[in-house]
C-alpha positions in Angstrom: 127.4 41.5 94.0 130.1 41.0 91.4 133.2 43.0 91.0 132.3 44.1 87.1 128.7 45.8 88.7 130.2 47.3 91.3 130.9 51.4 91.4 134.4 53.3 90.5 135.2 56.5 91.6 133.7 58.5 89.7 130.5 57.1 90.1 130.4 56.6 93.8 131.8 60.4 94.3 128.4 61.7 92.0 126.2 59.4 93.9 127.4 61.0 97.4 128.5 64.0 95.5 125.8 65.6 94.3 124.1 65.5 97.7 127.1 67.4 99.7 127.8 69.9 96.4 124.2 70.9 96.1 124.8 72.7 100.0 126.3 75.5 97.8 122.7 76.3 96.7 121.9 77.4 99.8 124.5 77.1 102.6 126.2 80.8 101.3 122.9 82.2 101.6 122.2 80.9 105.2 125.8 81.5 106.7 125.8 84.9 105.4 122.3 85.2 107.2 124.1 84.6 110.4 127.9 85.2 110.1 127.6 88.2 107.6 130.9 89.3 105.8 132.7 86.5 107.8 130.3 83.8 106.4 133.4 82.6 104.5 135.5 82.0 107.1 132.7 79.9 108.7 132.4 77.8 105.6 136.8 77.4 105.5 136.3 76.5 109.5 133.3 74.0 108.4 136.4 72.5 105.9 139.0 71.9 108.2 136.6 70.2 110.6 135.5 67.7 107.4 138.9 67.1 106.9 139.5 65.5 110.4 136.1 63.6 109.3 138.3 62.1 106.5 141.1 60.1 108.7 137.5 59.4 111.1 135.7 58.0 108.4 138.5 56.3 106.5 139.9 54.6 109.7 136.0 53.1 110.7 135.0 52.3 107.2 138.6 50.3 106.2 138.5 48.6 109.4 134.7 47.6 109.0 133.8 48.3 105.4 130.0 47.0 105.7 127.1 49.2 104.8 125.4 51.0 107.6 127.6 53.7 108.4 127.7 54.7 112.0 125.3 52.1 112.8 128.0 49.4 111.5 130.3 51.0 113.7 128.3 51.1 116.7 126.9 47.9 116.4 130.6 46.4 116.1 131.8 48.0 119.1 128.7 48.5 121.2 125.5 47.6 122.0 122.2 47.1 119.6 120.4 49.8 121.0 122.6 52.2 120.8 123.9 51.0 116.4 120.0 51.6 116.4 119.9 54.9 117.3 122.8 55.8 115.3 120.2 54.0 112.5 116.8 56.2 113.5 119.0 59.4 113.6 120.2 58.1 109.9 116.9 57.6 108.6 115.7 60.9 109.7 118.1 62.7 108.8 117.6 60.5 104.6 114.1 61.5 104.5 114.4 65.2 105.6 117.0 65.3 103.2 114.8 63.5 100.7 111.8 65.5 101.0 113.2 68.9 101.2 115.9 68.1 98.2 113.1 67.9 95.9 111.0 70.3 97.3 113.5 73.2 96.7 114.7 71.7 92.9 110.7 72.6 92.4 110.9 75.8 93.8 114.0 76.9 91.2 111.5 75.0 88.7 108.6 77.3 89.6 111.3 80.0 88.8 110.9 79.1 85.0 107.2 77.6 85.5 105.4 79.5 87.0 102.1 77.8 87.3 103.9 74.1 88.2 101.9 72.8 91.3 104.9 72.4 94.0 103.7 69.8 96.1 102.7 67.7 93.0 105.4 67.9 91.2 107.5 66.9 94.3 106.0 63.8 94.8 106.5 62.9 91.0 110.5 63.7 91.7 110.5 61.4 94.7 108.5 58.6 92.7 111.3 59.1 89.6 113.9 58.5 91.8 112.3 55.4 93.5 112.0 54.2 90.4 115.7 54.7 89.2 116.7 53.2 92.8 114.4 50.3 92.2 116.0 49.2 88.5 119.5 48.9 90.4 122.6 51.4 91.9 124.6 50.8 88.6 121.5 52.4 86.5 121.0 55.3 89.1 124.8 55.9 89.2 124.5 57.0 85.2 122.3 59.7 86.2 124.2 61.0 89.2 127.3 61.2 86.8 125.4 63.4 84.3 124.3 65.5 87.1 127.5 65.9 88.7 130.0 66.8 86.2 127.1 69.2 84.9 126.7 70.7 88.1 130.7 71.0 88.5 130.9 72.6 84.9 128.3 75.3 85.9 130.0 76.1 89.3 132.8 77.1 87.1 131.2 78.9 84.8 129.8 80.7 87.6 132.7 81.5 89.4 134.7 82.5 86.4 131.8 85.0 84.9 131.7 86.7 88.7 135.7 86.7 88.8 135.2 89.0 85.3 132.6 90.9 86.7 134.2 92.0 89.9 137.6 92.8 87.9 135.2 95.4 85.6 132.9 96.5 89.1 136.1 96.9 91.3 135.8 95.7 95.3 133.4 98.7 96.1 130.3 96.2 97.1 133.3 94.3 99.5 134.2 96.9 101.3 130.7 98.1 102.3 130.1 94.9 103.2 132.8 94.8 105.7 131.9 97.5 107.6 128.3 96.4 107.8 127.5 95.9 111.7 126.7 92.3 112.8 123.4 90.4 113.6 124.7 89.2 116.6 127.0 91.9 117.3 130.3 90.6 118.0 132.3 88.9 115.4 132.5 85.7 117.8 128.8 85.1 118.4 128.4 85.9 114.7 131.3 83.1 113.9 130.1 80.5 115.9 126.4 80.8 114.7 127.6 80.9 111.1 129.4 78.0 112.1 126.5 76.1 113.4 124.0 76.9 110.3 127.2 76.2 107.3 127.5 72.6 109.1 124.8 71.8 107.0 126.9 72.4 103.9 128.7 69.0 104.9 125.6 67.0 104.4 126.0 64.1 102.4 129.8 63.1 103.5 127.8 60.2 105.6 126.3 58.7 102.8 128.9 56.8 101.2 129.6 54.7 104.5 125.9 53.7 103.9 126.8 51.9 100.5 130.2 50.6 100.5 129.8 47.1 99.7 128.7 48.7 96.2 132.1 50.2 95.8 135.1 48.8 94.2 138.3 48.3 96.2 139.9 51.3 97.3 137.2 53.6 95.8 135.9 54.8 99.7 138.5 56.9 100.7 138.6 58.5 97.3 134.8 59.4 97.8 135.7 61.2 100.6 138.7 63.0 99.2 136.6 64.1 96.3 133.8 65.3 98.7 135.9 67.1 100.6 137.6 68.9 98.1 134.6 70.0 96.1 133.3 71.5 99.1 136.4 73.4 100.6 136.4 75.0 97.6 132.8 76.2 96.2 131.4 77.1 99.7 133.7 79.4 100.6 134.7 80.9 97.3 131.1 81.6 96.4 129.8 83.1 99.8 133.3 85.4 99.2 132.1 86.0 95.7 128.6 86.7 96.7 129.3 89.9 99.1 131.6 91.2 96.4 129.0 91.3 94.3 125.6 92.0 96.4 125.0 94.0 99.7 124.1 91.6 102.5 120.2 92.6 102.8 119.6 91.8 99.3 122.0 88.3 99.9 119.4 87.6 102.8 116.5 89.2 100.3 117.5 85.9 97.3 118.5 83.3 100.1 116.4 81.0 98.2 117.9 81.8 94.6 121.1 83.5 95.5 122.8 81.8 92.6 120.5 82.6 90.2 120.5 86.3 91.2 124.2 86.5 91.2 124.7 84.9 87.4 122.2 87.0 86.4 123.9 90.3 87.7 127.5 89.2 86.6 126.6 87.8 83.3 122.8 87.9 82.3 119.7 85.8 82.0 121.2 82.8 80.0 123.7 82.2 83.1 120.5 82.4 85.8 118.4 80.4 83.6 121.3 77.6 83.5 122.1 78.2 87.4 118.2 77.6 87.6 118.3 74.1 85.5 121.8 73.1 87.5 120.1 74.0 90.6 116.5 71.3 89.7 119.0 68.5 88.7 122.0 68.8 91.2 119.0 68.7 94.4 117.0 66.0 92.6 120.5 64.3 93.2 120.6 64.5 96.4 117.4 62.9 96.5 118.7 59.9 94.7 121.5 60.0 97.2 119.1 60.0 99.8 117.1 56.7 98.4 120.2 54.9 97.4 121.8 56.0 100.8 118.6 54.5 102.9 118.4 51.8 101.1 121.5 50.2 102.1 121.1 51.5 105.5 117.7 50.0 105.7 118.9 46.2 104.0 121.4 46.4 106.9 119.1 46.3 110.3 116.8 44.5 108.6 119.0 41.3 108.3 119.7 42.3 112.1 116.1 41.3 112.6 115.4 45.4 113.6 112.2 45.1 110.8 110.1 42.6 109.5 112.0 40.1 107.1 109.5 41.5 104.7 111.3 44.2 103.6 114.7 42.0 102.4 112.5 40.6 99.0 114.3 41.6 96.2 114.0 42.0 92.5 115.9 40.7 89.7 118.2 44.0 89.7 119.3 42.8 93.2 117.5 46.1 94.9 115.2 45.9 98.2 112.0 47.5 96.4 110.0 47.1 99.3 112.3 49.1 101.3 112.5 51.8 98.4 109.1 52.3 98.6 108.5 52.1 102.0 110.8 55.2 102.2 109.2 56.7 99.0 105.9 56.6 101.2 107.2 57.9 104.2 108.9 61.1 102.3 105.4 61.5 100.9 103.7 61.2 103.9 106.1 63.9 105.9 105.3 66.1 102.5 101.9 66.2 103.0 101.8 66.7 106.5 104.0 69.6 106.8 102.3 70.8 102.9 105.6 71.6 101.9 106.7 73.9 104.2 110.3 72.6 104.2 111.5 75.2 107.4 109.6 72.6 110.0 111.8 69.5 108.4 114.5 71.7 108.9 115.5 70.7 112.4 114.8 67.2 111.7 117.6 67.7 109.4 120.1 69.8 111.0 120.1 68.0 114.6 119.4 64.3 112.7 122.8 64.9 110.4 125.1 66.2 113.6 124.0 63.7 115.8 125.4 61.1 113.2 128.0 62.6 112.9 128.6 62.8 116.5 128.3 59.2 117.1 130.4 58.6 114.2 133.2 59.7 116.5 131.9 58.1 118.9 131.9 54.8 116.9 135.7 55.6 116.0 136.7 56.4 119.8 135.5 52.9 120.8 137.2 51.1 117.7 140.2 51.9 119.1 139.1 50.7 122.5 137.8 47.8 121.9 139.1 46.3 118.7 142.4 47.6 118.7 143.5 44.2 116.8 141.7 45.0 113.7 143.5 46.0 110.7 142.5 49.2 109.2 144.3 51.1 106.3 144.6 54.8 108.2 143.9 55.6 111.5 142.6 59.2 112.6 144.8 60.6 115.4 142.9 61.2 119.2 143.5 64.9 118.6 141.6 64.9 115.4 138.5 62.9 117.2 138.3 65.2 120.3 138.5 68.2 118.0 135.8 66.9 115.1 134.0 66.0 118.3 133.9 69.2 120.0 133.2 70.8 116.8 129.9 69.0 116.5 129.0 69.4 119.4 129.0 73.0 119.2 127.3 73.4 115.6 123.8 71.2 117.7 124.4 73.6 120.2 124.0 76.2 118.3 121.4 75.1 116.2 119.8 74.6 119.2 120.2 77.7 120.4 119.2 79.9 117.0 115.3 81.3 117.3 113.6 80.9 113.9 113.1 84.5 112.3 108.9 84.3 112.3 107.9 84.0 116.3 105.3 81.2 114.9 107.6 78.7 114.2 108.8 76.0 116.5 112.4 75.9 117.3 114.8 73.4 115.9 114.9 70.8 118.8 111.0 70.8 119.4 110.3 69.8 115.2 113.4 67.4 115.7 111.7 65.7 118.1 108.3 65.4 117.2 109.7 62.9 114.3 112.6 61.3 116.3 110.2 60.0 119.3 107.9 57.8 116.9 110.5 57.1 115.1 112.9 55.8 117.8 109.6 54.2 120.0 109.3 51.8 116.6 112.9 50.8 117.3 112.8 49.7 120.7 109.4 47.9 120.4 111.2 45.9 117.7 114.3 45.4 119.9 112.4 44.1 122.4 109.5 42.3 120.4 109.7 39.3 122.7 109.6 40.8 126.1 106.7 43.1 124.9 104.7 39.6 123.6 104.7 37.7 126.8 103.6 41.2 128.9 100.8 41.1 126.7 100.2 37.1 127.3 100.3 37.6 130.9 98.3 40.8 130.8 95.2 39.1 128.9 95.6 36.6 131.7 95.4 38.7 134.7 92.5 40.3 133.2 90.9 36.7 132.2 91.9 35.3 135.5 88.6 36.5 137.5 86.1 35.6 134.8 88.2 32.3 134.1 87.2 31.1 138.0 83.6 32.2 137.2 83.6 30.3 134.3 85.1 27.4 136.0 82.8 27.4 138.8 79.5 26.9 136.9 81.2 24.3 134.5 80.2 26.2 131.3 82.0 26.5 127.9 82.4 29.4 126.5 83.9 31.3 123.2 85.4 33.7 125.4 88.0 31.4 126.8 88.7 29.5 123.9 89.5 33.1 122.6 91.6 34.1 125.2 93.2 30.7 124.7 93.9 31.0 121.3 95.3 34.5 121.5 97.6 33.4 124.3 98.6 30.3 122.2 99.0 32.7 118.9 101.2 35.3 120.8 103.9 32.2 122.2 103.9 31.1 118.4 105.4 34.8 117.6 107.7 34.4 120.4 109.1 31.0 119.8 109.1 31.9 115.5 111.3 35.2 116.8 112.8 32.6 118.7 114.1 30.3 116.5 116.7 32.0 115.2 120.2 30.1 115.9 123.2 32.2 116.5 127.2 31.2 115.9 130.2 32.1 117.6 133.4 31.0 116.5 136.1 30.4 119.0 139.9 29.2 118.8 140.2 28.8 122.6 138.5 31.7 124.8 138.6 31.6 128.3 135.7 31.7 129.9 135.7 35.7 130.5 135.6 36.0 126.8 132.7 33.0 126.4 130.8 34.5 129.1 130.8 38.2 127.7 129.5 36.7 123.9 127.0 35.1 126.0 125.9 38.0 127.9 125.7 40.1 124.5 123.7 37.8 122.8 121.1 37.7 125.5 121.1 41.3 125.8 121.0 42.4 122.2 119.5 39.4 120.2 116.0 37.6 120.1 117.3 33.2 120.3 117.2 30.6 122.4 120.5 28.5 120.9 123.8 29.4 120.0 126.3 26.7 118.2 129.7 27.5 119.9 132.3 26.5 116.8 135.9 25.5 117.0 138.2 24.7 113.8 140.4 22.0 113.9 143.5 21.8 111.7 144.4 17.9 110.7 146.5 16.8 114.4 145.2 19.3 116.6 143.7 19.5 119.5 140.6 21.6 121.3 142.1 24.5 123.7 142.3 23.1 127.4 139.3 23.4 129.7 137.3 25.0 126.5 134.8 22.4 126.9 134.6 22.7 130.6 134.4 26.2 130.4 131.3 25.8 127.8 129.4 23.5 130.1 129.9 26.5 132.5 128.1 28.6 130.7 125.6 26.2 129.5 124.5 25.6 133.7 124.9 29.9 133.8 122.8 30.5 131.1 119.4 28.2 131.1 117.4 29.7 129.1 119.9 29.3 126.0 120.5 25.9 124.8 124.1 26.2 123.8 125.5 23.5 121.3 130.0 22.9 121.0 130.7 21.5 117.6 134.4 20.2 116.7 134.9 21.0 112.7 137.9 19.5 110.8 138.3 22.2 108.4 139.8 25.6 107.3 138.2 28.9 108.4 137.1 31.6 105.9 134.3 32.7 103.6 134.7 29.3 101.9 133.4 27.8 105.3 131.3 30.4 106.3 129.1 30.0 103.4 129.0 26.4 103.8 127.4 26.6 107.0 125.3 29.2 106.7 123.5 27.4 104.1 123.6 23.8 105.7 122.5 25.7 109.1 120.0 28.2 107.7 121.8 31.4 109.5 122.9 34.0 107.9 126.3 35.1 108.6 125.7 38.1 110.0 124.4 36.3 112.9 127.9 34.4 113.4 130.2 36.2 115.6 133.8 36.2 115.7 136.4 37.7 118.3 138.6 40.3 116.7 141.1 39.3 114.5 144.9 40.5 114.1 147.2 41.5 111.1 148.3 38.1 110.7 144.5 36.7 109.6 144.4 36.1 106.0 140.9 37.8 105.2 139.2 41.6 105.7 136.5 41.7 107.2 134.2 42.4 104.3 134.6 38.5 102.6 133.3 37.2 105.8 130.1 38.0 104.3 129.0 40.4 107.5 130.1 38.2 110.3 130.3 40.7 113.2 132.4 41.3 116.0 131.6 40.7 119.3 135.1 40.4 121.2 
């Protein structure tokens, strides 16, 4: 993509933005529900824990600044497997946000049309922002803009008219609030559950991870300043605002509107009928975050061969349609099935979000295990990861933990993983695609084998085996297509510890049967001593991958790089390199995704 069409600040902040501002629509409402008069103090805890998330996400993103979010981390300083749950847990936690995003903006809708068909009208806000994902990010970032600032502009509004309205009222309502008694009884339980629910209000921080290569230099970090601020201030200010205006039953009694109810008590129906509008726009945001957000995610692990090379065909905006609509059809799908009742998606979402959150850290911890050697413009201290660790930890737990309100509904964990199972069974089948092929080939053999020796007893012809044949014969076609694929690792002299552990992840974690093992010559020198013994090593250690050494005369970068991945026909994100220092002359990101594997 070229510098000119990529996104500034502003841009990417409203993209992500209007996905972790819209929380304040209903995350006052729901830490109230739990935490009561001290559901503010939840929501400035919830703040200082995203602001550790800051330095985290700074510190993985500058070092690797690919898209894919916690999967790019993991899959740069783990295995596969494990970047591909960081992936599933990603996805889930997209469409839930998807799907319930622009359920609710049709729910404040129905507040001003009253006969509009919800589940209808849903599916026509997911297929708008399809659409608007589909003719290109720079298009889609317009509309997040407008929605943004107008969203920002109305929380101000807000805030100011209840500000006046209090000053007139006096603190009468705050005081009785205070001395309400808990729903959990003591103020800790109370703290800690309020705690776990306002996590939620932090939705959305992730998503700009998931499409950095669309952002300008140096734009990243600012996303996450932006984010951070705009949430440490609303969610706690307005849950504040809201019990010095209401009594708490009658907070719990507009959860789903509380904005509206409290603009039109401190100013009148013009301010709830704006709230109302703000509210429909700001969550059909989200939803576009949630589409643009996927989308990248999605491009990612499908060039890492986790789905079908189908899905990379692109249009002449540059977008992956077929992956915006596959995602449009899912969201529609997990409408219908749960006919809109967005409180079963709800611990899809909750547990989905933490857990990537979680491995985030987790992704950061082994960062600075294992590629202590990469540069990266801020680091995030060990104290900050334990602690945003812990943190998470505790807000699943307690989600978890809470028992929904009507004894009917399933809890959290039991909804979570009635979606996450399928979703991560597709994942491993396509991880291991080969293995699962020639089980099958030998399976339709042992069960042929019997009838075979019948067959070949009496001397007959038959379709049956020229079936089985043909199926067998189809099936090692797959495998050897799958197969073909040729990987690179670059090397300026590793030992044969270093050559052996690229060799072992590579048969672990990719489908190939030949890897081209590259050195780069400057003009005079020589290959590293006992390199090529060490390589003919592994060739005799590792038989069933043909491994190629190839001597180049030539300078390495992305100049290079992009030379050989189209004389080769591999991509570059199946070339591998071994960490590199401060003293290397290129970031990461104009290696055109070559990952790291030492």
């Amino acid at each position: 993509m070229k510098e000119e069409k990529k996104l500034g600040e502003l841009a990417s902040t409203a993209i992500c933005g209007n996905d972790i501002s819209s929380s304040v629509l209903y995350v006052s409402a729901l830490a109230i529900g739990f935490a009561g008069q001290y559901a503010w103090i939840t929501l400035l805890i919830v703040a200082v824990v995203l602001f550790s998330f800051r330095k985290i996400y700074g510190e993985v993103v500058g070092a690797l600044p690919l898209n894919g979010g916690a999967y790019n981390a993991l899959l740069n300083t783990t295995s596969k497997s494990m970047a591909s749950l960081a992936a599933c847990l990603t996805i889930l936690s997209y469409m839930a946000t998807a799907v319930i995003s622009a359920n609710e903006a049709m729910h404040y809708l129905a507040h001003l049309i009253p006969s509009l068909p919800i589940i209808i009208a849903t599916i026509v806000i997911l297929a708008i922002f399809a659409f608007l994902t589909i003719s290109g990010i720079t298009e889609s970032a317009k509309v997040a803009i407008g929605i943004f600032l107008f969203h920002l502009v109305t929380m101000v509004v807000l805030i100011g008219s209840i500000i006046l309205y209090i000053f007139n009222i006096g603190i009468e309502n705050l005081l009785a609030n205070w001395h309400r008694p808990l729903t959990f009884g003591s103020i800790g339980m109370a703290i800690f559950f309020g705690f776990a629910a306002s996590m939620l209000g932090i939705s959305g921080f992730e998503s700009s991870a998931n499409f950095v290569e669309e952002q300008k230099k140096g734009v990243f970090p600012k996303t996450l300043r932006n984010m951070w601020i705009v949430v440490s201030v609303l969610n706690p200010l307005i849950a504040f605002l809201a019990i010095c205006v209401l009594p708490i039953p009658e907070i719990k009694l507009y959860s789903n509107a509380l904005l509206s109810q409290i603009g039109l008590i401190s100013t009148g129906e013009w301010l709830a009928f704006i709230i109302s509008i703000d509210a429909v726009l700001v969550l059909s945001g989200a939803v576009l975050t949630s589409f643009i957000g996927v989308s990248g995610l999605l491009e990612r692990i499908t060039l890492d061969r986790i789905m079908p090379n189908f899905f990379l065909k692109k249009n002449k905006k540059g977008s992956s349609y077929r992956i915006i609509i596959l995602f449009f059809l899912l969201s529609v799908s997990v409408l219908l099935i749960t006919k809109g009742n967005v409180t079963l998606l709800a611990g899809v979402y909750t547990l989905s979000f933490l857990s990537v959150m979680a491995l985030f850290v987790i992704g950061n911890m082994l960062l600075k295990i294992k590629r202590k050697r990469l540069p990266r413009p801020e680091k995030a201290k060990w104290t900050a990861l334990i602690f945003a660790l812990v943190a998470v930890t505790c807000a699943i737990i307690g989600n978890i933990l809470i028992v929904p309100e009507n004894p009917a509904e399933p809890r959290n964990v039991v909804v979570f993983l009635e979606y996450f199972i399928p979703t991560i069974l597709f994942l491993v089948i396509m991880l291991n695609r080969t293995t699962l092929l020639k089980f099958l080939i030998n399976f339709i053999q042992y069960l042929f084998a019997p009838i075979k020796k019948a067959i070949d007893n009496s001397n007959l012809e038959v379709p049956l085996r020229r079936a089985v044949v043909s199926i067998s014969r189809n099936l090692q076609k797959n495998i050897n297509r799958i197969n073909q694929q040729e990987f690179v690792f670059f090397t300026k002299g590793d030992n044969v510890a270093n050559l052996n552990h690229v060799m072992n992840y590579i048969r672990n974690n990719e489908h190939t049967k030949k890897i081209r093992i590259v050195t780069i010559l400057k003009e005079g020198e020589k290959v590293a001593e006992n390199l090529e013994t060490d390589i003919n090593v592994l060739d005799r250690m590792y038989p069933e991958i043909d491994i190629h050494f190839i001597k180049l005369m030539d300078k390495f970068g992305p100049e290079l790089i992009d030379k050989l991945s189209n004389e080769w026909h591999i991509p570059p994100n199946f070339m591998f390199i071994g960490s590199p220092g401060d003293r290397f002359p290129y970031r990461i990101e104009e290696l055109g995704g070559v990952r790291l594997i030492i």
